[in-house]
Phi, psi and omega in degrees: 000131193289105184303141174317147182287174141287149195287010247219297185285347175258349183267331204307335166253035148202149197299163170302320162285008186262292210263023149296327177307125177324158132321135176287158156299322190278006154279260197348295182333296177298285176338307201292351174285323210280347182253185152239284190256130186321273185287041141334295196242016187263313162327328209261321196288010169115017176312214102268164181284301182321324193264346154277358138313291185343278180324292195292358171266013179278152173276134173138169186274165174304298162343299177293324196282340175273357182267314177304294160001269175307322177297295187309313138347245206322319171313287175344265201289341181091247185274299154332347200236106175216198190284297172329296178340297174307318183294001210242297198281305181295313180300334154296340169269001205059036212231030178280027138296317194252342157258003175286310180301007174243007142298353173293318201278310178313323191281328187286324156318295194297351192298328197248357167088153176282153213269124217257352186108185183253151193294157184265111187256021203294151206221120156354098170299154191211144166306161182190129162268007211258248197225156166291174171285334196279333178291336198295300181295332178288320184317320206242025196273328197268321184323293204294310164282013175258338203275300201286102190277320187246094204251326164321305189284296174322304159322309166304334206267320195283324174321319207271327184278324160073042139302331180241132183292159185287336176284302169324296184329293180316307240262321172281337164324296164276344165313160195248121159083148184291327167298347170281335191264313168314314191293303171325262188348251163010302176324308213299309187289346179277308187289317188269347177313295174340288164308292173234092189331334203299329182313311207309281212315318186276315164332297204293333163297313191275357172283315157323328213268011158269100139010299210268000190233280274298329170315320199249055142290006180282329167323311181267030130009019179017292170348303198261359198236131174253142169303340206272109168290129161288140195285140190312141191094321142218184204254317156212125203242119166271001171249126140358160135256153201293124155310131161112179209259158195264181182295285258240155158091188221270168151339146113324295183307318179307296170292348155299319174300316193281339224209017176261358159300000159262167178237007197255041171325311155319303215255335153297284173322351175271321185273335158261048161081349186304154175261160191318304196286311148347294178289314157337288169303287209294303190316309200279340202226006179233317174304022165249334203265145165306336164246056182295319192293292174332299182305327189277341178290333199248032204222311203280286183318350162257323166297309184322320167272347172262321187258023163038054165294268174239197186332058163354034223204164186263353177266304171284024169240307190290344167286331175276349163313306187278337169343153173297316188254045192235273168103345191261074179280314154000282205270349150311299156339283180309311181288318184317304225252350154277322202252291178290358181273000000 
């Protein structure tokens, strides 16, 4: 049997400074799919058995824990917490398959140069009769989540693009199975649409630009899609709506009541518009208390109402209940037959 190269031999096509450079966090996201169970490797990069008690009494799957794992590395070590480091520890486990990728993910940084952020694709605004970007996505939501096979490698690309917020990234990354990971995606893509049509245009290239989905271009239709954002709430209005929390609409406590029987907090607030850093701030300040799901839902309803993300209503919290990746139809069903009848 032919001896294993060396690690030496296996670093030789990528610079020094690549891989002395600290980790990204958005490496890590990715780094944290390729292995299996963390403490495998958390000994070597330097853990303690107390900070892998830690890790391991956290709420979450195998997947979110090896991503705790590597933060806490970085946290730890700093600088020290760098790529060679990693290239060290898999080849010490035998796994170099993980160290030629992540010399694939270093070459390719230098291959593209550091990332300047996202390019601006806003397209003329125009009359239009036709569907917004964001209707476009909701309309075609079940087409998109049978259509999109690798949703993981698309999440790089939009992510990279910065269509997608770093959490929908995390969120697609670790979800189990591909329609769970299609629905997360899809949210991300919905939420920033909202905000800037131009996302639709970096959506739709990297979706063409796979082979394998190229079937549902009928979808991105130029023609039928209007460029024009619609004002948040309704479709159609000819005045703005007023800033600042409204007169009108329901309670917080009315909707708690109404509306505590989910747990998808998140993914409510993504349909009214809450924004990624808002939900970021609940999740960090709620996922410890004994009533988290109950704290966070009332924490996305009062932003939803002092800061008029969007339409303040018992009719737009039940069109977003029904959203695909949302899921509750049921519990719309039930409000429909209170409010809207």
């Amino acid at each position: 049997m032919a001896d294993a190269p060396s690690l030496e031999t296996l670093l030789q096509r990528v610079s020094q400074n690549s891989l002395m450079a600290t980790c990204s966090d958005d490496h890590l996201i990715k780094i944290a799919r390729w292995f299996g169970h963390w403490r495998d490797i958390s000994a070597d990069l330097g853990l303690t058995e107390a900070e892998e008690e830690e890790i391991e009494s956290r709420v979450g799957d195998l997947n979110r824990k090896k991503l705790d794992m590597l933060r806490k590395w970085k946290s730890k070590y700093v600088t020290k917490a760098n790529y060679l480091k990693l290239a060290e520890v898999f080849h010490n486990h035998d796994k170099n398959d993980l160290v030629a990728k992540l010399c694939n993910l270093l070459s390719s940084v230098e291959d593209d140069g550091p990332s300047n952020g996202a390019v601006s694709l806003t397209t003329p605004q125009r009359a239009c009769s036709g569907l917004t970007p964001a209707e476009v996505l909701q309309t075609n939501y079940a087409k998109l989540v049978d259509a999109i096979q690798d949703p993981e490698s698309l999440a790089d690309v939009l992510y990279s693009g910065r269509v997608i917020a770093r959490k929908v990234y995390e969120d697609v990354s670790f979800a189990q199975g591909v329609r769970s990971k299609n629905r997360a995606l899809l949210a991300g893509v919905e939420q920033q649409v909202r905000v800037n049509p131009g996302a639709f245009q970096q959506f739709k290239s990297a979706v063409l630009g796979d082979p394998s989905l190229r079937a549902i271009w009928p979808v991105f239709d130029d023609a039928k899609i209007c460029s024009t954002p619609v004002l948040q709430g309704s479709k159609a209005s000819s005045t703005p709506s007023l800033q600042g929390a409204p007169t009108n609409g329901p309670s917080i406590h009315e909707l708690l009541d109404k509306v505590k029987a989910t747990s998808k907090w998140r993914m409510i607030g993504i349909g009214l518009c809450v924004s990624s850093e808002d939900l970021d701030t609940i999740q960090s300040s709620t996922g410890h208390l004994p009533n988290s799901t109950q704290q966070a839902l009332e924490k996305v309803f009062t932003i939803w109402r002092e800061k008029a993300t969007s339409s303040y209503s018992w009719s737009n919290l039940i069109s977003v209940l029904k959203k695909g990746f949302v899921g509750e139809i049921r519990l719309a069903q039930e409000l429909e037959k209170i409010y809207l009848c």
